[in-house]
N, CA, C and O atoms as a Tinker XYZ file with bonds, in Angstrom:
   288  protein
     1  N    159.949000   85.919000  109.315000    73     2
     2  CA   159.001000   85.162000  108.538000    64     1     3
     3  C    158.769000   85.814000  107.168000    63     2     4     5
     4  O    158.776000   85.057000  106.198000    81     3
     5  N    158.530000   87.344000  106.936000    73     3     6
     6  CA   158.608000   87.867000  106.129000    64     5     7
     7  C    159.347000   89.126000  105.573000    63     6     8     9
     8  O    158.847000   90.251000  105.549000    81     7
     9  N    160.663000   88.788000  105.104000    73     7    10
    10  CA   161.671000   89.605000  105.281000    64     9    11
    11  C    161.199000   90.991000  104.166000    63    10    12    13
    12  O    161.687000   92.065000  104.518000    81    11
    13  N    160.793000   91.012000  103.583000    73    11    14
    14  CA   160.740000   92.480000  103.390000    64    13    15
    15  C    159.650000   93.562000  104.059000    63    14    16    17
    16  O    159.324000   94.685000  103.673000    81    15
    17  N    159.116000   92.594000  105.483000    73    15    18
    18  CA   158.555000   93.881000  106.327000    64    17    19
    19  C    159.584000   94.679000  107.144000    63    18    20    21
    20  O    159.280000   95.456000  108.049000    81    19
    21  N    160.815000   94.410000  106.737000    73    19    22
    22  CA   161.913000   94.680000  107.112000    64    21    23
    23  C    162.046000   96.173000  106.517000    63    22    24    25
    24  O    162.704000   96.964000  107.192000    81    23
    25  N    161.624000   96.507000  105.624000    73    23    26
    26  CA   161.901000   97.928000  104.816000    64    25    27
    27  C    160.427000   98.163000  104.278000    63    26    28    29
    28  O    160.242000   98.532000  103.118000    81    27
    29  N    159.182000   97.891000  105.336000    73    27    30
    30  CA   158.049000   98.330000  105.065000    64    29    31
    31  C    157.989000   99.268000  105.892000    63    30    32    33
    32  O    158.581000   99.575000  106.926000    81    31
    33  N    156.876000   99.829000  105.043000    73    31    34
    34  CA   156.465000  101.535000  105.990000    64    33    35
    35  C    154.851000  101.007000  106.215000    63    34    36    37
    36  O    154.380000  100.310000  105.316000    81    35
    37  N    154.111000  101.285000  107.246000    73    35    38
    38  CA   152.560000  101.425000  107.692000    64    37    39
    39  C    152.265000  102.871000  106.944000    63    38    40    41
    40  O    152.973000  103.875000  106.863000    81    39
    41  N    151.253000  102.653000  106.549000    73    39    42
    42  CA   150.546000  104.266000  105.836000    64    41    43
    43  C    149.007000  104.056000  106.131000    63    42    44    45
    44  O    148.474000  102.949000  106.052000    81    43
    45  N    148.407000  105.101000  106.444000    73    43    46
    46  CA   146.884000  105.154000  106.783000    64    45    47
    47  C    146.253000  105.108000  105.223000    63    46    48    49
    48  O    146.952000  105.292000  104.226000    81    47
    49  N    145.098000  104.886000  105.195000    73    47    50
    50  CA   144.196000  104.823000  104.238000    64    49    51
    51  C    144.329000  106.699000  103.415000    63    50    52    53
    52  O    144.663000  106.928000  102.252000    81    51
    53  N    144.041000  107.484000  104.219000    73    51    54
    54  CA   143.620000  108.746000  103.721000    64    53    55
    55  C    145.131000  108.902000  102.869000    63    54    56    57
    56  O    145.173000  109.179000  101.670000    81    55
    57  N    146.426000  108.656000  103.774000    73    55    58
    58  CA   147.983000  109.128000  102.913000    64    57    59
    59  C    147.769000  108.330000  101.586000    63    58    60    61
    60  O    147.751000  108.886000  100.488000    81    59
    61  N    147.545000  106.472000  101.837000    73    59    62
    62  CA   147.627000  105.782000  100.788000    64    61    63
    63  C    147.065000  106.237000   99.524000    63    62    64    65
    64  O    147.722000  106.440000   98.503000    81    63
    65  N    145.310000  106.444000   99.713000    73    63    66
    66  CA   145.004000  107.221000   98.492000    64    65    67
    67  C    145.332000  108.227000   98.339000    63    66    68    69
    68  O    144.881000  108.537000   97.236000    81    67
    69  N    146.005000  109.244000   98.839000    73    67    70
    70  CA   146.496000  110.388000   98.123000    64    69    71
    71  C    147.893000  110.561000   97.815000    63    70    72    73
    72  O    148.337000  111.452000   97.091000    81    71
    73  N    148.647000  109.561000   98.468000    73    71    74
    74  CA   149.879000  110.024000   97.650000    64    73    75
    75  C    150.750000  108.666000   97.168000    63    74    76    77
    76  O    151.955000  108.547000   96.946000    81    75
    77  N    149.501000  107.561000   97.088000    73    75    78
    78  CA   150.240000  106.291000   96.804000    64    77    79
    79  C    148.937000  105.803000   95.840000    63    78    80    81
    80  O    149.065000  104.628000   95.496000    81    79
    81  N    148.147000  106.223000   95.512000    73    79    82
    82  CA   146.837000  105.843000   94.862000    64    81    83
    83  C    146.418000  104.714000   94.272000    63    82    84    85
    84  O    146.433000  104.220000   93.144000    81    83
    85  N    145.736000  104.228000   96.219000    73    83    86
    86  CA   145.364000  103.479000   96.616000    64    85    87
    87  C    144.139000  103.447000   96.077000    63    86    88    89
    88  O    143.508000  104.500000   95.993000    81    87
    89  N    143.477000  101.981000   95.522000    73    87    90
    90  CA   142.130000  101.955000   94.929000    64    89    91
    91  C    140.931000  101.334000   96.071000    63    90    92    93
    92  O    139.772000  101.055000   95.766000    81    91
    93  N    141.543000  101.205000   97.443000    73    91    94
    94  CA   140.654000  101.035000   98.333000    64    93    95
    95  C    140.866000   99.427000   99.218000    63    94    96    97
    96  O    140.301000   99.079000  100.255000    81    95
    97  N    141.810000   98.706000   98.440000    73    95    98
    98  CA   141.898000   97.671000   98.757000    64    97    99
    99  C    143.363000   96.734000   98.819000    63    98   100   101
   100  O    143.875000   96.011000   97.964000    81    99
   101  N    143.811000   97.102000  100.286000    73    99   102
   102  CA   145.402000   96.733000  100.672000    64   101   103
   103  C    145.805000   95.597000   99.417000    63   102   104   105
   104  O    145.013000   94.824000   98.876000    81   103
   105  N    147.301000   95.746000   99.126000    73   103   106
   106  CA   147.926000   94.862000   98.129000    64   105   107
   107  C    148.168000   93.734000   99.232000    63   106   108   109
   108  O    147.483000   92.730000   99.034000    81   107
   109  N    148.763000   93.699000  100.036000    73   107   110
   110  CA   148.816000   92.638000  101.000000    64   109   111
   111  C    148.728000   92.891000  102.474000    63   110   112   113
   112  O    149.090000   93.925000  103.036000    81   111
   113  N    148.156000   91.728000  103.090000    73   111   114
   114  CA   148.019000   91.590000  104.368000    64   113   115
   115  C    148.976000   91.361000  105.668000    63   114   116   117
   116  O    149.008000   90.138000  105.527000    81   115
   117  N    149.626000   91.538000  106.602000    73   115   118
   118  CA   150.701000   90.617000  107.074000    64   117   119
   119  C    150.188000   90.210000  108.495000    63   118   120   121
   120  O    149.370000   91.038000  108.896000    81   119
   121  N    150.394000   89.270000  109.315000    73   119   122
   122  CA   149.442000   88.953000  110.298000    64   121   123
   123  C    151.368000   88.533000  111.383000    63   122   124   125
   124  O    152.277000   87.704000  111.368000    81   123
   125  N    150.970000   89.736000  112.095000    73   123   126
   126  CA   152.348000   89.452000  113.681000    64   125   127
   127  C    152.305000   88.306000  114.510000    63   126   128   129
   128  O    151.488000   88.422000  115.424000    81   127
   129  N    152.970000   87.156000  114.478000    73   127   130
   130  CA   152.978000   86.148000  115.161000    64   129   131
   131  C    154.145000   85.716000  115.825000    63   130   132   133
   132  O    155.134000   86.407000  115.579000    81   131
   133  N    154.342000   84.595000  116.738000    73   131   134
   134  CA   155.166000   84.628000  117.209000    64   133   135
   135  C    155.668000   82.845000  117.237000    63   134   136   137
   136  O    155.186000   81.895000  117.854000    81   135
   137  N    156.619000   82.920000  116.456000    73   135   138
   138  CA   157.434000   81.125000  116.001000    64   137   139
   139  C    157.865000   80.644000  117.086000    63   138   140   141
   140  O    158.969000   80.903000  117.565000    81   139
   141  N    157.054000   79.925000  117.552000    73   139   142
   142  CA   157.343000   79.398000  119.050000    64   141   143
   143  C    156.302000   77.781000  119.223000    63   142   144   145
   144  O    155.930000   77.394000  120.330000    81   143
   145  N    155.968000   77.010000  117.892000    73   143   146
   146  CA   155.223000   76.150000  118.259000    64   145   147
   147  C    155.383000   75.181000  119.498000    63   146   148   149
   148  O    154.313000   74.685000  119.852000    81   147
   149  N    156.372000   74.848000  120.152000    73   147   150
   150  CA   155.671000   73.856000  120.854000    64   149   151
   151  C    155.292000   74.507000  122.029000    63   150   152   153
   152  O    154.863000   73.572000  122.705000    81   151
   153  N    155.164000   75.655000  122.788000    73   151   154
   154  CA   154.649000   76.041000  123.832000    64   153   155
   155  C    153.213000   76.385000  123.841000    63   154   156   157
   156  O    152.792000   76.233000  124.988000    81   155
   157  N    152.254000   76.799000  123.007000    73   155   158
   158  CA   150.802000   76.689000  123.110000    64   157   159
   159  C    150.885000   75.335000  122.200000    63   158   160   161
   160  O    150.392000   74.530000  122.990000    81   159
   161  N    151.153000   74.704000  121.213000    73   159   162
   162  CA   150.337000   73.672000  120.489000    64   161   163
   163  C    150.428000   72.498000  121.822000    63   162   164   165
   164  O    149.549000   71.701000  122.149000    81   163
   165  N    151.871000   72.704000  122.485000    73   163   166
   166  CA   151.962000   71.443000  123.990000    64   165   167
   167  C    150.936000   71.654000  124.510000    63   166   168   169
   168  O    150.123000   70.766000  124.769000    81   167
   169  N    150.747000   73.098000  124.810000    73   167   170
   170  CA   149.276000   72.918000  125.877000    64   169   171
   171  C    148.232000   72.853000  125.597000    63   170   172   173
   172  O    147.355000   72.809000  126.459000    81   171
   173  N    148.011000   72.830000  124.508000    73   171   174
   174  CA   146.685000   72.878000  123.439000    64   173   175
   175  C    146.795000   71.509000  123.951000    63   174   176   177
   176  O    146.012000   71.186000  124.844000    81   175
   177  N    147.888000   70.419000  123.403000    73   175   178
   178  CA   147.246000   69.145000  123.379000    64   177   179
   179  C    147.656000   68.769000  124.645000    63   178   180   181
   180  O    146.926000   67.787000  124.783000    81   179
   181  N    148.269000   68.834000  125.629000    73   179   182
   182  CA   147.849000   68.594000  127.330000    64   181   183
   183  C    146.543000   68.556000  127.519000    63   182   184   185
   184  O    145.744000   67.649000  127.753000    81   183
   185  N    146.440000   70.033000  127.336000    73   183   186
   186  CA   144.730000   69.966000  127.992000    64   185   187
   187  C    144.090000   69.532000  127.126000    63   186   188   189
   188  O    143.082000   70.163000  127.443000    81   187
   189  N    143.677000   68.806000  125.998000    73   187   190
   190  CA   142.718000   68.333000  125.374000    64   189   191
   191  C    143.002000   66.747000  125.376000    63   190   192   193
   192  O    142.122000   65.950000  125.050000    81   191
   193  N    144.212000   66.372000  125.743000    73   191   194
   194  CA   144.077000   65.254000  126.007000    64   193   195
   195  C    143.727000   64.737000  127.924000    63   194   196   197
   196  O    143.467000   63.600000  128.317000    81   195
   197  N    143.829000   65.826000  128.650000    73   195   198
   198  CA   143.421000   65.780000  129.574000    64   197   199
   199  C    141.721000   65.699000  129.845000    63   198   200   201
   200  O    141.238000   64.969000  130.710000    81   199
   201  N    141.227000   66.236000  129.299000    73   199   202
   202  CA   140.130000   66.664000  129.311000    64   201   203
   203  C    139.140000   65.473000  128.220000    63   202   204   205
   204  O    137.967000   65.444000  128.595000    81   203
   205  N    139.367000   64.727000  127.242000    73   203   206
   206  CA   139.011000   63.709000  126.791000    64   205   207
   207  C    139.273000   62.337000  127.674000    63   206   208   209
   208  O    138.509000   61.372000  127.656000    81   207
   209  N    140.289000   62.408000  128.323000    73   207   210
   210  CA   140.558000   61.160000  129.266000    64   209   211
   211  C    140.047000   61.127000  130.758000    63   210   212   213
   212  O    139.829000   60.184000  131.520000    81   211
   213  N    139.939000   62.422000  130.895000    73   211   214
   214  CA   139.254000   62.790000  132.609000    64   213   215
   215  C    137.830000   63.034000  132.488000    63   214   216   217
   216  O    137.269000   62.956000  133.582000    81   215
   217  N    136.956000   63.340000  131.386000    73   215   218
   218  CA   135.635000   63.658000  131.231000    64   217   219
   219  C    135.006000   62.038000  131.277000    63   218   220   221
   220  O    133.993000   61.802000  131.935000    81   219
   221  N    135.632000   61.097000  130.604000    73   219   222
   222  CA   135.044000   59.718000  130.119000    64   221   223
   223  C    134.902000   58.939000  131.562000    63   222   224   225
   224  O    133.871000   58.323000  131.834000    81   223
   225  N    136.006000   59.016000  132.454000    73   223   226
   226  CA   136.582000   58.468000  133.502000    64   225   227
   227  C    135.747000   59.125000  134.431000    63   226   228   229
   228  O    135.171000   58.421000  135.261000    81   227
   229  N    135.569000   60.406000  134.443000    73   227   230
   230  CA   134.321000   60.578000  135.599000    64   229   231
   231  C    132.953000   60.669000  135.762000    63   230   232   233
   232  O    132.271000   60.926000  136.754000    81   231
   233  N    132.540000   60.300000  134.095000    73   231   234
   234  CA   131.825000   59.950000  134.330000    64   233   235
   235  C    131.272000   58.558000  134.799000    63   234   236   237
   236  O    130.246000   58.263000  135.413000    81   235
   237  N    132.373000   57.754000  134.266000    73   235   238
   238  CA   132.450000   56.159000  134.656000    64   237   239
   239  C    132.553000   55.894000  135.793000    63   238   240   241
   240  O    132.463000   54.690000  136.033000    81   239
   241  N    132.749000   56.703000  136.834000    73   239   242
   242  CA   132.990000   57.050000  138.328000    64   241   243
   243  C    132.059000   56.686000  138.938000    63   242   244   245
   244  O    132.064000   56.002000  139.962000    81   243
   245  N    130.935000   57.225000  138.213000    73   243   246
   246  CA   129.794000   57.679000  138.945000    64   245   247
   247  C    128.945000   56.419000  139.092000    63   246   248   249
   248  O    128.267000   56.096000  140.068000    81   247
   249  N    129.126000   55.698000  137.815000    73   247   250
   250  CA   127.898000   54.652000  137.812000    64   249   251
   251  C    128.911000   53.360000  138.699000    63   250   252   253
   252  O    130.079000   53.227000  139.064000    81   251
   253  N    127.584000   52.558000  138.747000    73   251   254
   254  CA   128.079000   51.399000  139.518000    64   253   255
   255  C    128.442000   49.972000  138.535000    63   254   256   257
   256  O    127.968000   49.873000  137.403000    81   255
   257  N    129.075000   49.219000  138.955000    73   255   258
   258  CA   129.996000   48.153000  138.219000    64   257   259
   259  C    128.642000   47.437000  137.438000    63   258   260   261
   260  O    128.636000   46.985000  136.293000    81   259
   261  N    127.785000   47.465000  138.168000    73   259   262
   262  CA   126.666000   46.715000  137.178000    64   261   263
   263  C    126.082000   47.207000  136.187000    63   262   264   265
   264  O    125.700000   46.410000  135.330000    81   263
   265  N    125.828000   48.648000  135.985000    73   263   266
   266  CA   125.459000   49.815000  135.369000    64   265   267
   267  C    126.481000   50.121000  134.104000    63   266   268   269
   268  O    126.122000   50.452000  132.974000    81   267
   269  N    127.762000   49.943000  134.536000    73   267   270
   270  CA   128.527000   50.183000  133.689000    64   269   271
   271  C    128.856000   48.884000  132.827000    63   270   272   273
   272  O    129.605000   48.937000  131.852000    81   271
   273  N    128.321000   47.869000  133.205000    73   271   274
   274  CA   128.747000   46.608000  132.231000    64   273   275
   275  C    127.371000   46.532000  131.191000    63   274   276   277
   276  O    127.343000   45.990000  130.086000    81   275
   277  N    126.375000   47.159000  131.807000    73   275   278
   278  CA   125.110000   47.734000  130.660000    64   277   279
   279  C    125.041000   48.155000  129.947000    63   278   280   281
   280  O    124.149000   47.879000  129.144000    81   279
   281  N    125.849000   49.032000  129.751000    73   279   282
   282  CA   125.835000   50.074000  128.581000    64   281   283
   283  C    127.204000   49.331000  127.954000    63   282   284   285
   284  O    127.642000   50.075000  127.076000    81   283
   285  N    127.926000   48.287000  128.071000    73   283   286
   286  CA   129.114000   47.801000  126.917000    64   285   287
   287  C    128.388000   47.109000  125.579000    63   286   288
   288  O    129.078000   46.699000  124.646000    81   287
């Protein structure tokens, strides 16, 4: 994703300011992830479409056919 962490080095704060003089505030950030969308975004939206279609439905369960033509 970001090819020149390829020839990056990690340095602590105390090395940075002293032998890279560091003014206190990283030049950039990089955040480790893993390129694999459809295996959590699938289950992200499984279960949220599960859970919007099974919450409505049980509650509609509950009431009775006359009850439920009340509230349309």
């Amino acid at each position: 994703m970001a090819p020149e962490i390829d020839s990056a080095v990690l340095v602590g704060f105390p090395a940075a300011e002293r032998y890279l003089g560091l003014d206190g505030h990283p030049s950039e950030i990089y955040v480790r992830t893993v390129n694999n969308p459809w295996v959590g975004g699938l289950v992200a939206a499984l279960l949220t479409g599960a859970l919007a279609g099974l919450l409505p439905a049980i509650g509609a369960a509950r009431l009775s056919p006359t009850q439920a033509l009340l509230t349309v």
